[in-house]
Backbone bond lengths (Angstrom), bond angles and torsions (degrees), N, CA, C in turn:
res aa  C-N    CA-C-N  psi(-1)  N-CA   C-N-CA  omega(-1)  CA-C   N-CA-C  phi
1 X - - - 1.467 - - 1.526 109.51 -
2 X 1.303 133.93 127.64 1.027 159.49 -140.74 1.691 98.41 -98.66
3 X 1.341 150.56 126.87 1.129 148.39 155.09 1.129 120.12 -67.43
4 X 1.966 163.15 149.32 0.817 147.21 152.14 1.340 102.43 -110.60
5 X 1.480 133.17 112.15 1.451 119.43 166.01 1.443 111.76 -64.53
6 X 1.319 101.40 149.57 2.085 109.23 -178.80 1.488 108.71 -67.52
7 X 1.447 118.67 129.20 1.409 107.19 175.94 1.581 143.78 -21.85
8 X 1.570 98.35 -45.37 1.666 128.39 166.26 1.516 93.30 -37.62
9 X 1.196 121.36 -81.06 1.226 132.08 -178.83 1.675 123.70 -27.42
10 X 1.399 96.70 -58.58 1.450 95.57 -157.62 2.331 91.60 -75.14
11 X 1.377 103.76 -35.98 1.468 114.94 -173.80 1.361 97.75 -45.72
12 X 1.203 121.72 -54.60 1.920 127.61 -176.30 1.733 104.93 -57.75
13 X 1.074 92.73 -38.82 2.284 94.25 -175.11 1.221 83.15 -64.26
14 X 1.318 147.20 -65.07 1.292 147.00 -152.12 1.516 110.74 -73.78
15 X 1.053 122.56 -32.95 1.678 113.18 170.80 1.356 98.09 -74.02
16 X 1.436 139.26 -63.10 1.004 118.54 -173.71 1.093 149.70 -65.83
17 X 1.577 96.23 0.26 1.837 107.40 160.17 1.059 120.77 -68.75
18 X 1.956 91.36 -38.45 1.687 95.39 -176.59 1.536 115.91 -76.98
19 X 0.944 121.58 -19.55 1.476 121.60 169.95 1.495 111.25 -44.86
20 X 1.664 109.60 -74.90 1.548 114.85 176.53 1.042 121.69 -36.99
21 X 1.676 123.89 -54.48 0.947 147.65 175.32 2.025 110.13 -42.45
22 X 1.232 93.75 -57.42 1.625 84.02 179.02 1.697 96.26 -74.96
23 X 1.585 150.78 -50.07 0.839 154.67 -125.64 1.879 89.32 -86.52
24 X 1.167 98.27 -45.84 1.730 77.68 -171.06 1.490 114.09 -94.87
25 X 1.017 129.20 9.54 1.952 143.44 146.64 1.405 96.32 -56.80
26 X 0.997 141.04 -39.23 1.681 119.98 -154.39 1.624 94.20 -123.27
27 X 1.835 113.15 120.45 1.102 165.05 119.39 1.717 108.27 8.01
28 X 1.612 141.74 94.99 0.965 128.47 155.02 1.287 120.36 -14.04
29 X 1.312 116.66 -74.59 1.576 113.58 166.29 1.074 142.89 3.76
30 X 1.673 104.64 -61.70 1.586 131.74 -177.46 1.373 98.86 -65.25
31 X 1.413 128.67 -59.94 1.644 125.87 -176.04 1.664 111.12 -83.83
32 X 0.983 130.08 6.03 1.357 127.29 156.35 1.479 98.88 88.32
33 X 1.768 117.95 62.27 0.790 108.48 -170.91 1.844 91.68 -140.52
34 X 1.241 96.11 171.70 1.963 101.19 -166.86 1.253 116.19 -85.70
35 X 1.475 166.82 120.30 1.362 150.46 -123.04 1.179 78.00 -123.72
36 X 1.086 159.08 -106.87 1.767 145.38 167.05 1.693 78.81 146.99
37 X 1.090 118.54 -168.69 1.412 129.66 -162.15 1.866 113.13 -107.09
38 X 1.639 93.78 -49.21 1.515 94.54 177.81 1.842 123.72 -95.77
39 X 1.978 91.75 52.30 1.836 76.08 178.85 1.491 96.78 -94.11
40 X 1.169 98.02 142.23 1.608 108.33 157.02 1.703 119.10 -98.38
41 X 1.426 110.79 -30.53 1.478 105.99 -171.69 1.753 110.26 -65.43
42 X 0.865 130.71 132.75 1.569 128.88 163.62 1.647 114.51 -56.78
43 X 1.641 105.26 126.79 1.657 94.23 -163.92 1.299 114.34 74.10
44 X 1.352 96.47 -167.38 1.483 115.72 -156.07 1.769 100.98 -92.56
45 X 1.717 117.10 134.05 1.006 112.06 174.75 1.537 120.50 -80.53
46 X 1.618 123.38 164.81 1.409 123.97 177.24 1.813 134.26 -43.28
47 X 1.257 102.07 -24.69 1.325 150.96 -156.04 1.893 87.51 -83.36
48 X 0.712 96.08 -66.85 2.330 127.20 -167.24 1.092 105.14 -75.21
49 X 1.821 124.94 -40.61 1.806 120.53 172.03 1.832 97.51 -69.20
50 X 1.188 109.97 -68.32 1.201 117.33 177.27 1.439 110.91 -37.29
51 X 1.448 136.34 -78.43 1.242 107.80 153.30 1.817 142.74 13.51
52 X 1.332 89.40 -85.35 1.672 114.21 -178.66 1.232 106.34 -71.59
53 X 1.427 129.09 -5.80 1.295 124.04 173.47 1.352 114.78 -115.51
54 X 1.135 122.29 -11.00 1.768 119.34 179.46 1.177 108.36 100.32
55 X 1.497 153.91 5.78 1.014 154.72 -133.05 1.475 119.51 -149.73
56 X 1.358 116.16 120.74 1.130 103.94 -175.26 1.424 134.97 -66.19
57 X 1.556 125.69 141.96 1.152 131.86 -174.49 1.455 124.11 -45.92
58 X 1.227 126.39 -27.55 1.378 138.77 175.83 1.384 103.44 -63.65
59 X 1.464 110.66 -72.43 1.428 129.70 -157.06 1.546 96.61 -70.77
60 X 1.294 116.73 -18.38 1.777 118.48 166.65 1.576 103.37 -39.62
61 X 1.623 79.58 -81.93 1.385 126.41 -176.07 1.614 96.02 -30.75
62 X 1.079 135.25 -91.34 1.695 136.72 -150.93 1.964 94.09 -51.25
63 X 2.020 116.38 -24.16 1.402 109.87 -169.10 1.731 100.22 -53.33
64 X 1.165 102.58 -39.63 1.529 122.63 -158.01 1.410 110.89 -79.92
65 X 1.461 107.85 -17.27 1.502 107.62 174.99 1.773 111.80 -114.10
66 X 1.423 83.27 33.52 1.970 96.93 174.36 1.207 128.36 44.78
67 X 1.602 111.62 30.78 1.461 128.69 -158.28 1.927 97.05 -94.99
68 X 1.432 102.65 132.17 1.892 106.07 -177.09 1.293 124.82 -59.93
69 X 1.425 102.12 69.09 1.692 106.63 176.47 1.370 108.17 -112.33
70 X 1.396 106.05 165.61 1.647 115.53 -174.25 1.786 108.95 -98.97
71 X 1.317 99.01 135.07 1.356 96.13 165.73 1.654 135.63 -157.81
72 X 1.349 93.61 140.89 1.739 100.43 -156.75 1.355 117.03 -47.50
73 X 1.262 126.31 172.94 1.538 125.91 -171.82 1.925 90.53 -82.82
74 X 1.437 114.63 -36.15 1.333 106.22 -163.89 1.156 108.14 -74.11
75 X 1.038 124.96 -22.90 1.777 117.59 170.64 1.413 114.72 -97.75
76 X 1.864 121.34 1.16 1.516 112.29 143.21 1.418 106.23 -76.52
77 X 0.960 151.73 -22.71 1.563 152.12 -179.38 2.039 96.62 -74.23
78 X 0.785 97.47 -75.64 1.804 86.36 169.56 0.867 124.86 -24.54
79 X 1.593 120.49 -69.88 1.465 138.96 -175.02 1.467 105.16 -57.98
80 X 1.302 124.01 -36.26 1.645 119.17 169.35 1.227 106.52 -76.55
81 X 0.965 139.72 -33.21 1.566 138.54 171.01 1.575 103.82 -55.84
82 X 1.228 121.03 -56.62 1.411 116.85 -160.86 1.550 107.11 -93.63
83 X 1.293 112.35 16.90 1.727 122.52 173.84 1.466 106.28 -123.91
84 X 1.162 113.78 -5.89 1.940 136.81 -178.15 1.610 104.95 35.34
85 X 1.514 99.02 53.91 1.442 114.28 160.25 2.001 127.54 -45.60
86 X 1.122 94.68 115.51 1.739 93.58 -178.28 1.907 105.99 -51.00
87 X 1.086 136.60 -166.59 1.003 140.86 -169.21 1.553 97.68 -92.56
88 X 1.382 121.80 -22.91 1.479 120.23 -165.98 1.375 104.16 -97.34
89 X 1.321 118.84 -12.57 1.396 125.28 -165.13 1.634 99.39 -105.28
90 X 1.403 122.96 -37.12 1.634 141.09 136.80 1.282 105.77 -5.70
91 X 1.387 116.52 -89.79 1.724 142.41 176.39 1.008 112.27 -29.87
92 X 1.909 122.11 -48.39 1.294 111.06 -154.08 1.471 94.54 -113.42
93 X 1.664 143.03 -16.02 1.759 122.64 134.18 1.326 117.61 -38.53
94 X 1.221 138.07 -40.94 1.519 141.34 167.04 1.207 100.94 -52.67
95 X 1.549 129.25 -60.06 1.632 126.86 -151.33 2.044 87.56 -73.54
96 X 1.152 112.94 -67.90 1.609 120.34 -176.82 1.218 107.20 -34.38
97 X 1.597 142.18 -63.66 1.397 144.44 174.55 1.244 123.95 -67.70
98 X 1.643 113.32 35.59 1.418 129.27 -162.92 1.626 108.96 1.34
99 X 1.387 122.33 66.78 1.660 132.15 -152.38 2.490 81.28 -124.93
100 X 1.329 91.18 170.90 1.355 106.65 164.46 1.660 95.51 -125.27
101 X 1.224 112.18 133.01 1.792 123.26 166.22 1.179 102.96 -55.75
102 X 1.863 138.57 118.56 0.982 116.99 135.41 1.332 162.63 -67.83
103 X 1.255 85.96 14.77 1.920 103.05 -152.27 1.725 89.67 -84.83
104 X 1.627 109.86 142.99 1.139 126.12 176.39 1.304 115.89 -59.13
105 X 1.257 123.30 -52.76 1.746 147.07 177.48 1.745 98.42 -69.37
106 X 0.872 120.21 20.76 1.845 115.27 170.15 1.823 97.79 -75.58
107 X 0.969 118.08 137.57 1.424 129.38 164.11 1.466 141.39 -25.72
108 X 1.282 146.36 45.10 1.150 124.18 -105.55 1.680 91.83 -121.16
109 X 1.304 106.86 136.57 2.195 110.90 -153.27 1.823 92.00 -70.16
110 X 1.068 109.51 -27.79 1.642 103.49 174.60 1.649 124.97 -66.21
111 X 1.449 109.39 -11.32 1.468 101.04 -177.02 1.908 74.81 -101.40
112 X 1.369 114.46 141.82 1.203 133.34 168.65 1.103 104.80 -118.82
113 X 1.769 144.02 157.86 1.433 156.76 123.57 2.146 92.27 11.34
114 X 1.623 93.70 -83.73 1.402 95.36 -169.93 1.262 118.80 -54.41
115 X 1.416 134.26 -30.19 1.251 128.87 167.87 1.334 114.22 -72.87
116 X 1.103 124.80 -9.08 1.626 117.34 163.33 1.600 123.07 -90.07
117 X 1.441 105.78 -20.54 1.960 116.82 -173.87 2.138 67.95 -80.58
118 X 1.294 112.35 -56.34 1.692 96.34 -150.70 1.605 101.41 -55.95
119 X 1.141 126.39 -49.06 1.847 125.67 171.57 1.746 122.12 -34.49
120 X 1.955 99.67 -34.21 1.671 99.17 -172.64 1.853 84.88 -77.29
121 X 1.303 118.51 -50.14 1.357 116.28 -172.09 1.241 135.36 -45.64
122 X 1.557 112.98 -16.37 1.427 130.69 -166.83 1.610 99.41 -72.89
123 X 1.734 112.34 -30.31 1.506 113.74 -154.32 1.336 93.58 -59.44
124 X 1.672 97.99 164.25 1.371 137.17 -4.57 1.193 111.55 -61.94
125 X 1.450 119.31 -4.75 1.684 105.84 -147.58 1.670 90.06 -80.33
126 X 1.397 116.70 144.63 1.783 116.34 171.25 1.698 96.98 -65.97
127 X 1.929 107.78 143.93 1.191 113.30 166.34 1.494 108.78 -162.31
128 X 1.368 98.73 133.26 1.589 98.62 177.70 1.496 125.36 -130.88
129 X 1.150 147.33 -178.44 1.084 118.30 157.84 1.930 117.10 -132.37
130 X 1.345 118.38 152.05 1.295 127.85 -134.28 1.304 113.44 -141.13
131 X 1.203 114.21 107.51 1.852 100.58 177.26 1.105 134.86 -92.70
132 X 1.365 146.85 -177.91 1.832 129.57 -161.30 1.460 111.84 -62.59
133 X 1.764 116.39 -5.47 1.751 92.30 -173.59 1.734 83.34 -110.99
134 X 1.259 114.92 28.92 1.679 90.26 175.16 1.290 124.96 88.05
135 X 1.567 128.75 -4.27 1.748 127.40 -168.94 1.835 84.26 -91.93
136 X 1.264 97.01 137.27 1.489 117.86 170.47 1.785 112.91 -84.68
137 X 1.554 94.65 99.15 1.499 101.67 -163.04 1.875 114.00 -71.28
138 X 1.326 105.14 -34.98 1.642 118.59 167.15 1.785 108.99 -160.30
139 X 1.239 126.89 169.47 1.327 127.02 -153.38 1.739 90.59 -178.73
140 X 1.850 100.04 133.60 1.390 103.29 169.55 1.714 107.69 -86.80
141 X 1.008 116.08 -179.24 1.678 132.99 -174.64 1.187 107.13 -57.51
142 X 1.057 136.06 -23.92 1.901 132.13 -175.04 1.624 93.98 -114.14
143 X 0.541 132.56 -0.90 1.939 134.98 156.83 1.653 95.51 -79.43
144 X 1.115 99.23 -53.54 2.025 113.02 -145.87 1.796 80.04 -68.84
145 X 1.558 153.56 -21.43 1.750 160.43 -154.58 1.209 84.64 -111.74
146 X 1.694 132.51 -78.55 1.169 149.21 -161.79 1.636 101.91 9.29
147 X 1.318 117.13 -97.13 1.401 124.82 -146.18 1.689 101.70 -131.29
148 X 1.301 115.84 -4.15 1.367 122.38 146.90 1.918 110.53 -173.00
149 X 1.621 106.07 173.82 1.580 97.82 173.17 1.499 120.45 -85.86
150 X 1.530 108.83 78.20 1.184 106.71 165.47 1.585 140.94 -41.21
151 X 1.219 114.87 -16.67 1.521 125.99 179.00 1.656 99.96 -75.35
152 X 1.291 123.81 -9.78 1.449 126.16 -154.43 1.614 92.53 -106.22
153 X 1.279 122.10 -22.29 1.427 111.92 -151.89 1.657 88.09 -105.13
154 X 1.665 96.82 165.23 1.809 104.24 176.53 1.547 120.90 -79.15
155 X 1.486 125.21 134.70 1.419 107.84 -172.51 1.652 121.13 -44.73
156 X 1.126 125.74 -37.86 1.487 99.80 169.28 1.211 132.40 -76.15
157 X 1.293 119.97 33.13 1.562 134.73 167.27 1.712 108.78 -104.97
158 X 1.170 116.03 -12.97 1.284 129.47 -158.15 1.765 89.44 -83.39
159 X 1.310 124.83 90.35 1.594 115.58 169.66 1.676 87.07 176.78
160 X 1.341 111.92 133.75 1.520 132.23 -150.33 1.798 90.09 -84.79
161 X 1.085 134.24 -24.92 1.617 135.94 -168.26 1.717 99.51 -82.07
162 X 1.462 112.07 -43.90 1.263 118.27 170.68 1.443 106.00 -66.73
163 X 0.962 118.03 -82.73 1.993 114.60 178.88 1.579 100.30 -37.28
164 X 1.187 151.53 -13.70 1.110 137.20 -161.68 1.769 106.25 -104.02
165 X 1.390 112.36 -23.07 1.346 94.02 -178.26 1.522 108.94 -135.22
166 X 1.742 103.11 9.43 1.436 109.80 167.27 1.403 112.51 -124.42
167 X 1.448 142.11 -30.68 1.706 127.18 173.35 1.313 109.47 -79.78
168 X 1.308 116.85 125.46 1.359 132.62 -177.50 1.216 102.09 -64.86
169 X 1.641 151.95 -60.23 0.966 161.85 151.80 1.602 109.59 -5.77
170 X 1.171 126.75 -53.67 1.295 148.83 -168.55 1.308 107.26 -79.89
171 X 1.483 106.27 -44.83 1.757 118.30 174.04 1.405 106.78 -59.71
172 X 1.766 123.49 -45.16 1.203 110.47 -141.94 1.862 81.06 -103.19
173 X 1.182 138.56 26.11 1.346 119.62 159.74 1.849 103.93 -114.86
174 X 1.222 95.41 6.31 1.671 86.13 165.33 1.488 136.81 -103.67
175 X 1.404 122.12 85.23 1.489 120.64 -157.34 1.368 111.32 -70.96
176 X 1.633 106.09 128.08 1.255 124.27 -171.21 1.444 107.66 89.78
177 X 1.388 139.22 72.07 1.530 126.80 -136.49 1.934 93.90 -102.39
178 X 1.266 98.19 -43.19 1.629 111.51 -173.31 1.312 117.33 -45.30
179 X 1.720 113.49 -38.37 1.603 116.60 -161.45 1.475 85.00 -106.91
180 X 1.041 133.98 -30.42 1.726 133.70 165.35 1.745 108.06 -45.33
181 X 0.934 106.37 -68.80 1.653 100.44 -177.88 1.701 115.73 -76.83
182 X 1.634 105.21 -15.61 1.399 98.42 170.31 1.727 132.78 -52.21
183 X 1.700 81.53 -48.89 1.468 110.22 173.81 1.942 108.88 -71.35
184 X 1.336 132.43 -14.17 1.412 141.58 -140.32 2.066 78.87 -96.37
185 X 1.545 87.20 -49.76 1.613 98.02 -168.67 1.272 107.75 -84.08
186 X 1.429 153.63 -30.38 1.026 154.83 152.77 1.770 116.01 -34.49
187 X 1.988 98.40 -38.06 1.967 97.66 179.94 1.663 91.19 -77.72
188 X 1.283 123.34 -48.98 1.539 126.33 -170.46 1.608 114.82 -49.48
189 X 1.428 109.64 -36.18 1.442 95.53 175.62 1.543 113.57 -87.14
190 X 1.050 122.11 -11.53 1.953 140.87 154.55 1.211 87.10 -45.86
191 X 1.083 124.72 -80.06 1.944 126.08 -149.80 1.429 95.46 -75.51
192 X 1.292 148.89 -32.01 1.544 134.97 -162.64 1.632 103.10 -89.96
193 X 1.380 118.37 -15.05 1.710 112.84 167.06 1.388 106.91 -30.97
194 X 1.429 104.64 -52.01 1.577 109.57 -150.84 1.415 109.89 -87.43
195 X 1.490 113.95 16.86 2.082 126.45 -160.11 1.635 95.59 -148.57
196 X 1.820 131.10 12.31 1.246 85.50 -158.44 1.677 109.13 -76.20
197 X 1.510 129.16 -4.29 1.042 117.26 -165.08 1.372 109.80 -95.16
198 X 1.363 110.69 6.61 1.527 122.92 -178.35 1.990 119.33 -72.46
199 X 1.187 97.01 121.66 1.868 94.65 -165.83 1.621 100.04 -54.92
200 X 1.584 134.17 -76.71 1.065 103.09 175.24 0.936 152.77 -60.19
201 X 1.559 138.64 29.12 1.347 151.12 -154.82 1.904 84.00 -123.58
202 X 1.854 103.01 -52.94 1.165 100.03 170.19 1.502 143.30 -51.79
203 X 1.149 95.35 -37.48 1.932 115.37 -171.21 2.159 80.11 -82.85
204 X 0.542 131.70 -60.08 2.091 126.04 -167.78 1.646 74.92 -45.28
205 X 1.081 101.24 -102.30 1.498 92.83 -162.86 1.842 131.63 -18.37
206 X 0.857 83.90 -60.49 1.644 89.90 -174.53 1.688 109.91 -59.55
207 X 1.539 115.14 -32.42 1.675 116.49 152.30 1.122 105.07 -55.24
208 X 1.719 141.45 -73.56 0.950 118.10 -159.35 1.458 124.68 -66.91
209 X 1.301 140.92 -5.54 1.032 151.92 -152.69 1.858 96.00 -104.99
210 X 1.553 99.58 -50.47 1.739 95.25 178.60 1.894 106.89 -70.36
211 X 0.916 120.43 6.91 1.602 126.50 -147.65 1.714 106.97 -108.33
212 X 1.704 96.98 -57.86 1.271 97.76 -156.97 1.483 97.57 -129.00
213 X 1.481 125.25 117.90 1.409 111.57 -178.51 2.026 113.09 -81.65
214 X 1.240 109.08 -3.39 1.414 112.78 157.15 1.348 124.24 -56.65
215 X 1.788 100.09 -43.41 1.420 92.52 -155.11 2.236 89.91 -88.88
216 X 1.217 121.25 -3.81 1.469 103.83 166.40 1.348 105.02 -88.52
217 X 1.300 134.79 -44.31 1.619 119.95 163.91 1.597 114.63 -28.30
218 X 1.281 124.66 -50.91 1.554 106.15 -171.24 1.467 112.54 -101.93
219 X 1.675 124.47 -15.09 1.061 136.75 168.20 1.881 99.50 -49.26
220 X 1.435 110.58 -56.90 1.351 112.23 -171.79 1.678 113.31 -55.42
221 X 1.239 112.95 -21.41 1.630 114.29 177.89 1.867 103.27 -52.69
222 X 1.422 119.14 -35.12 1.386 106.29 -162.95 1.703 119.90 61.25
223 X 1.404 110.13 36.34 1.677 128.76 153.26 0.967 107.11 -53.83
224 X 1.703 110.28 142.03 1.425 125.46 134.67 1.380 139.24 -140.93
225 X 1.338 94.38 152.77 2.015 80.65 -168.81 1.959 85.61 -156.41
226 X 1.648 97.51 153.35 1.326 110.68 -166.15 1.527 92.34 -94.76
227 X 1.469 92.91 -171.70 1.720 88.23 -152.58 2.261 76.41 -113.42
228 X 2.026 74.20 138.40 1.808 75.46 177.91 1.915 105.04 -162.02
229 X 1.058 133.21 140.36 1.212 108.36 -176.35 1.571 119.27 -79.79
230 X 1.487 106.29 -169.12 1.475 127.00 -166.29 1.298 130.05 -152.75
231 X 1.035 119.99 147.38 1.836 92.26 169.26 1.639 110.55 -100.56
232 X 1.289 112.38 145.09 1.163 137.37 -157.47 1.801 112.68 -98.47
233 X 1.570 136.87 -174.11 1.204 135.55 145.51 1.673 89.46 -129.66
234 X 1.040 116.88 -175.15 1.684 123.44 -175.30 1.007 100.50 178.02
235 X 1.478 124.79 120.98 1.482 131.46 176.38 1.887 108.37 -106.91
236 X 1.312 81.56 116.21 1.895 82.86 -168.22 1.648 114.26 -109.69
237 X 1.317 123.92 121.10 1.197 127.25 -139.48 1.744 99.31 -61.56
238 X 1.358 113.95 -4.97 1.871 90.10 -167.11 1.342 79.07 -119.80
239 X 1.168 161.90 -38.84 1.774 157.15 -111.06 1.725 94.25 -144.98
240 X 1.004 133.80 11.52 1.708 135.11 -177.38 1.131 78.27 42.06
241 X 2.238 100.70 -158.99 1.584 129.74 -162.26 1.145 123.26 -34.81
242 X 1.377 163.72 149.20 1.171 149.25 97.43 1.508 131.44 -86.32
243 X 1.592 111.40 140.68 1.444 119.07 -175.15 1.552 106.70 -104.46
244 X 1.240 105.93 97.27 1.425 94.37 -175.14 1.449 109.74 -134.64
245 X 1.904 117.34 150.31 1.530 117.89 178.06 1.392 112.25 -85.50
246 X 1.553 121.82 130.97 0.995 118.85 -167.22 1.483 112.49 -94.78
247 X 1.942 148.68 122.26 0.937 101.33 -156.09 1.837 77.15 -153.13
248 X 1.769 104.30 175.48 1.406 112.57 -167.40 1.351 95.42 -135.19
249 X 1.386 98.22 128.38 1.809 114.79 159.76 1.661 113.51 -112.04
250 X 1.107 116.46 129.36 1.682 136.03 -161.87 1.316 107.34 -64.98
251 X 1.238 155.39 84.66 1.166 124.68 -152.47 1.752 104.86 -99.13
252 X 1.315 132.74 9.85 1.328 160.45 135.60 1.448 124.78 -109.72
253 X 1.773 111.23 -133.48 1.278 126.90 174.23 1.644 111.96 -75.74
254 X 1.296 126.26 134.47 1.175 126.33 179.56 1.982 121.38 -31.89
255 X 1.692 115.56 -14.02 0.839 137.11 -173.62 1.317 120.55 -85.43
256 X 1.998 107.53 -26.68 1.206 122.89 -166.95 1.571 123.42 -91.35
257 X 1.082 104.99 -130.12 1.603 92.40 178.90 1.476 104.28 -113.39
258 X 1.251 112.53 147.89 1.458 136.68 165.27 1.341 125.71 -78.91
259 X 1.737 112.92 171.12 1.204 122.48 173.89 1.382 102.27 -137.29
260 X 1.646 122.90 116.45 1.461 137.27 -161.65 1.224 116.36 -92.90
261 X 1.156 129.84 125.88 1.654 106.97 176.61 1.224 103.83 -160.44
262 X 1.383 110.16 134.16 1.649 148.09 175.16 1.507 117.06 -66.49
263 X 1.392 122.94 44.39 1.606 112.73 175.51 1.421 136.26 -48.59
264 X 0.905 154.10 103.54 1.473 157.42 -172.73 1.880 101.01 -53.38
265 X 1.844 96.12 115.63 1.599 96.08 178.47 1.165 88.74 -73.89
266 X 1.660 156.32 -74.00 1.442 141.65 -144.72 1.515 112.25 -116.49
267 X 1.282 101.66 175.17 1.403 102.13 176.24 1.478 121.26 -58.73
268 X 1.108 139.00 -26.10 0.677 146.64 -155.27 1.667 120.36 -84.89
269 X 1.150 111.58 -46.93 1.574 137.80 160.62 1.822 94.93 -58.26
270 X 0.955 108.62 -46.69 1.849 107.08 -158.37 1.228 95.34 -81.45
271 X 1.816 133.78 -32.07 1.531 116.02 144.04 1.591 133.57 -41.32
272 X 1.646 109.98 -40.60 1.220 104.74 177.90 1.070 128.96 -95.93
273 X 1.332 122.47 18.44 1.753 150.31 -160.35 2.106 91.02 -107.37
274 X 1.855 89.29 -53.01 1.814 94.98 179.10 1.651 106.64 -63.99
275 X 1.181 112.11 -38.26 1.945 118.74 -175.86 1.739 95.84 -55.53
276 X 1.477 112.96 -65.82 1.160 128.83 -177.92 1.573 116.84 -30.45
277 X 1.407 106.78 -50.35 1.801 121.75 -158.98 1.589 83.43 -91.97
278 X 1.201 127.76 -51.79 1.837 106.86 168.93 1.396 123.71 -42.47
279 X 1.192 120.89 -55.63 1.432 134.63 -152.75 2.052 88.03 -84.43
280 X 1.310 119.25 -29.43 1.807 119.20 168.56 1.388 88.43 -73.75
281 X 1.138 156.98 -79.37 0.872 158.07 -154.33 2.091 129.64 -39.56
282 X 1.616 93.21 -60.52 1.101 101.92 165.42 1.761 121.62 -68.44
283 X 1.245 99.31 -24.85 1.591 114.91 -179.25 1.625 104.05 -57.80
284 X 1.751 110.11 -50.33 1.391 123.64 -172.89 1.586 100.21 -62.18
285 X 1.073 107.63 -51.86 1.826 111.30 -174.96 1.726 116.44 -48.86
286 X 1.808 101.08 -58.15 1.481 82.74 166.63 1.504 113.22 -89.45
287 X 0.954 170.02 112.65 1.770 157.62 -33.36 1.253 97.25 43.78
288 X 1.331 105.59 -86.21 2.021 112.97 -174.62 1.485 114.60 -37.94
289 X 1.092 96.97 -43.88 1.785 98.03 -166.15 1.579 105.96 -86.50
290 X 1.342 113.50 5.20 1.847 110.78 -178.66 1.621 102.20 67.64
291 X 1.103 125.81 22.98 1.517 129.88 172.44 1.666 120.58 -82.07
């Protein structure tokens, strides 16, 4: 009679190979660490990931010995950090720790090559594209000025619910900011019906909630409203007013990710949208050049 171990099972043997497996490939060296005289282990010992990851050595330890414990996406995001997992090697600790990646900058098969030449092409008009919890998956140069300098901030800042009720910068180019994010969180709890058991859907929330005592004041209303555009004003710190329609193209299931875009209602805005995409522009050039 044939045994079948339960998937659970065999998925845990398999992370924890892969754990070792990446753990003893990578070189003290590489993480800035002292090779001391008496290592014997090849690579980095259990002791040193744990370390570099925040995590205690025990609870390392039992990961590696495929023992049924739970563990958060933020300390699989560590643990790939402190094993300096490629993006594919990223994916598949996520896929093994039956976990969802939270990280904003995860790969996402909808931004293609061509959907990024089509985003620089859109300029002046701002355009980005955005998935149901809000992380800004790619964005051309007059998106990236828009309503703050996104190129400046760390990818897990990159998600419009976070900029909306914590970067001041972001706050102060949105006129009328209160009923703007009222309504921002009202579409977000629309779209998270369909995620609530999802870890990063979980961990956004629970930041924003320790973060911003605004955003639990209106979070607590239990709003909802579907996601639809509008026309907007936007006060942008170098280009004054803009009047612009704010609007969404599906780029899947109504659930999936979008394509955002800032049209200029008059001429006038669509002059300072062109000032705007120069002044992003030249900014990007010296960046490049170390200027």
């Amino acid at each position: 009679m044939t045994i079948v171990a339960p998937a659970s099972d065999v998925r845990r043997h398999e992370l924890a190979e892969f754990l070792r497996n990446r753990r003893e490939r990578i070189t003290p060296e590489q993480v800035g660490l002292p090779r001391g005289r008496r290592r014997r282990t090849p690579g980095l010992r259990r002791e040193e990931v744990a370390q570099l990851s925040a995590v205690g050595v025990t609870w390392y330890t039992w990961l590696e010995q495929a023992r049924d414990i739970q563990v958060s996406p933020q300390v699989l995001d560590a643990l790939a950090r402190a094993l300096l997992l490629d993006p594919s090697e990223r994916s598949h600790l996520f896929a093994l720790a039956g976990a969802l990646d939270p990280a904003p900058n995860t790969a996402c098969p909808s931004v293609t090559p061509a959907l990024r030449a089509m985003l620089d092409q859109l300029g002046p008009i701002p355009a980005c594209v955005q998935n149901s919890r809000y992380d800004i998956l790619a964005y051309n140069t007059t998106y990236g000025r828009l309503l703050c300098d996104l190129d400046a901030l760390p990818p897990e800042d990159l998600n419009c619910m976070w900029l909306a009720f914590t970067n001041p910068e972001w706050r102060g180019s949105v006129v009328d900011v209160a009923e703007t994010n009222r309504v921002m969180a009202a579409k977000f709890r629309a779209s998270m019906a369909e995620h609530l058991a999802e870890p990063a859907w979980k961990a956004l929330l629970a930041r924003l909630e320790s973060a911003s005592p605004e955003f639990r004041e209106v979070w607590a209303r239990h709003e909802v409203v579907g996601q639809s555009g509008k026309l907007k004003y936007l006060r942008n710190a170098h280009v004054g007013l803009l009047y612009v329609e704010h609007s969404n193209l599906w780029l899947g299931p109504s659930a999936g990710p979008r394509l955002v875009t800032y049209v200029p209602v008059d001429e006038e805005s669509r002059q300072r949208l062109e000032k705007l995409q120069e002044l992003a522009q030249s900014r990007q050039a010296l960046a490049s050049a170390g200027v």
